[in-house]
C-alpha positions in Angstrom: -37.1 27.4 14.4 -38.9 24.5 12.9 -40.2 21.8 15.3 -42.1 19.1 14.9 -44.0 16.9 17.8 -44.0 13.1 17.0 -44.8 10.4 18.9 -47.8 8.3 19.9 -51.3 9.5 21.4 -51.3 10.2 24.5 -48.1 11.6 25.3 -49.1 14.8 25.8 -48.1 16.1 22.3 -50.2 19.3 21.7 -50.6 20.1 25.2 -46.5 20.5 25.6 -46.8 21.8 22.1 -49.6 24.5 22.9 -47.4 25.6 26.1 -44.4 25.6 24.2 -45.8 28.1 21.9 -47.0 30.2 24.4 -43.7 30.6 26.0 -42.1 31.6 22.9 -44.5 32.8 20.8 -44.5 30.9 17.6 -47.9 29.7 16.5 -48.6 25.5 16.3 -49.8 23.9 13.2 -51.7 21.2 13.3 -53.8 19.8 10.4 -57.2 19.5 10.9 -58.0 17.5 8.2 -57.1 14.1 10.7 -60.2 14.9 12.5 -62.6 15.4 9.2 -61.8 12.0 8.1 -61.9 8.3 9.4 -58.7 6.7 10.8 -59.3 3.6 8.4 -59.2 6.3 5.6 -55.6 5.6 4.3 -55.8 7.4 0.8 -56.6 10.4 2.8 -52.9 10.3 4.8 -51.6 9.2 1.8 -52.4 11.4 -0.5 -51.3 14.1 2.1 -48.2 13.0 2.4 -47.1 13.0 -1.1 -49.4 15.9 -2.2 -49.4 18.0 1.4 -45.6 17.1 2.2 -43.8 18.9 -0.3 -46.0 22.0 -0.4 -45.3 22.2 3.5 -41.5 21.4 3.0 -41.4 23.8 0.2 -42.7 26.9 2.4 -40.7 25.8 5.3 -37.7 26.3 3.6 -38.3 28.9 1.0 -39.9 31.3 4.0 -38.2 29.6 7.1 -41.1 30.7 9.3 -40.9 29.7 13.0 -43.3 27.0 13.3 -44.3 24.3 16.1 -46.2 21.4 14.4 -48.5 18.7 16.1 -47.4 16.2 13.9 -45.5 15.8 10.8 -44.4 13.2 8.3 -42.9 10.5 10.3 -46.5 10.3 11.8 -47.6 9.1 8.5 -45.2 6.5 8.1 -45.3 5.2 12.0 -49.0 5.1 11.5 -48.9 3.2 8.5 -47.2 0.5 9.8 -48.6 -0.1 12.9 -52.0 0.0 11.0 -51.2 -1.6 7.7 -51.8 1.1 5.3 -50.0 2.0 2.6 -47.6 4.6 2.3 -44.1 6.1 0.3 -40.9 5.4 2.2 -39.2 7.7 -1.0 -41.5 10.4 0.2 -40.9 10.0 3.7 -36.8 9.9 2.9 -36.8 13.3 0.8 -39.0 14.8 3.5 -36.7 13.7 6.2 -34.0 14.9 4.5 -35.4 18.1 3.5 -36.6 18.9 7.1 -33.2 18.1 8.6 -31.4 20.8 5.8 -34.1 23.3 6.9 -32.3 23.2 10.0 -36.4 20.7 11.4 -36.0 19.2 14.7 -37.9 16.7 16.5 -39.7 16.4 20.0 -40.2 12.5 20.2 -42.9 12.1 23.1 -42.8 8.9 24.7 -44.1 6.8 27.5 -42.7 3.9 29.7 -46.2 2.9 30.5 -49.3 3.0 28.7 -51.3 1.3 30.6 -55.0 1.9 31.4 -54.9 4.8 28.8 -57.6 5.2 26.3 -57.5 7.5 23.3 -59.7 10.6 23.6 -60.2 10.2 20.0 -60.4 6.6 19.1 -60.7 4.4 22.2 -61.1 1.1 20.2 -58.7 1.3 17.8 -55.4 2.9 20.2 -55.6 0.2 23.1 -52.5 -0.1 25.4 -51.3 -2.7 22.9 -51.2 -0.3 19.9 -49.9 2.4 21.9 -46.6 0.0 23.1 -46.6 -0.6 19.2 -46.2 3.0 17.9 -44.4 3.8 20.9 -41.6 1.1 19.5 -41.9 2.2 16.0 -41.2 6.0 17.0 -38.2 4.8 18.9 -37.2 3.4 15.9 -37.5 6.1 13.9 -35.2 8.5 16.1 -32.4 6.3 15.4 -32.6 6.7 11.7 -33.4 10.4 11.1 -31.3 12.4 10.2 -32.9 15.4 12.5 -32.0 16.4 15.6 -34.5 14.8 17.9 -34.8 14.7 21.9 -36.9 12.2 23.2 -38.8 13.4 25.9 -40.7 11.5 28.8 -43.5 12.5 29.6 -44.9 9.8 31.9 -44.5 12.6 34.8 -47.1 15.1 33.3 -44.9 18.1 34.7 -45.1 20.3 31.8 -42.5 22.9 33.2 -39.6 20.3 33.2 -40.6 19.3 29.9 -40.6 22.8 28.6 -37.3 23.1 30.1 -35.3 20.2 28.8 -37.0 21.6 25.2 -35.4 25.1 25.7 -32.0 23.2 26.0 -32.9 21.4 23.5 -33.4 23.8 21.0 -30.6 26.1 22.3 -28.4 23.5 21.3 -27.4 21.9 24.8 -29.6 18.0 23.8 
């Protein structure tokens, strides 16, 4: 199993993540590095994607470990958009079409309303508007990859619902 959690901040991404891999025992990946380094840094998220990318895609499918990962290349490319950085749609193809012949499959966290949230992380630069912004470019993104994905709302907070529709999920039943 190979699943990635996408979607804007404050959906409740790693904490469904961190449960999820408590239930079934498969550790969660999560770079790091995004904390070590400034959100206006693009060369950093850049560089990772075309450097990092393949050398995570390339031990995905050559060990075809069971991994849960906060985050993963569409992140990049969402991001990049909604904050006018640079970045390689022809990376962000081949990794979306390596990850969906690995057997990858998304968990697209998503909100109907943002309002009054604030990022933990970076208040001033994720305000409600931004949020509604990535929150539209994510949806757009599930309609062109070619992964299995389940959108999942999260607007309840009930973590044990969520956790449920992703056993289904991944059993094949979404």
């Amino acid at each position: 199993m190979q699943l990635a959690f996408i979607g804007p901040d404050m959906t409740g991404k790693s904490n469904i993540a961190e449960a999820l891999s408590s239930k079934l025992s498969v550790p969660v990946f999560k770079n790091s590095g995004e904390w070590k380094t400034k959100l206006e840094s693009p060369d950093y998220f850049l560089n990772l994607l075309r450097y990092g990318g393949p050398f995570l895609m390339d031990f995905i499918r050559q060990t075809s470990a069971p991994v849960i990962l906060d985050r993963f290349y569409p992140c990049e490319s969402i991001y990049a958009q909604a904050f006018n950085r640079e970045t390689d749609d022809e990376v962000i193809d081949w990794m979306d079409e390596s990850f969906a012949e690995a057997g990858g499959k998304f968990v697209l966290c998503v909100r109907k309303n943002f309002t009054g949230l604030v990022d933990d992380q970076y208040p001033d630069s994720l305000p409600t508007p931004v949020l509604q912004k990535l929150d539209k470019l994510y949806r757009e993104f599930a309609s062109r990859t070619k992964c299995d994905i389940l959108v999942l709302e999260t607007d309840d907070q009930n973590l044990n619902k969520q956790l449920k529709e992703i056993i289904v999920f991944l059993d094949g039943g979404a």
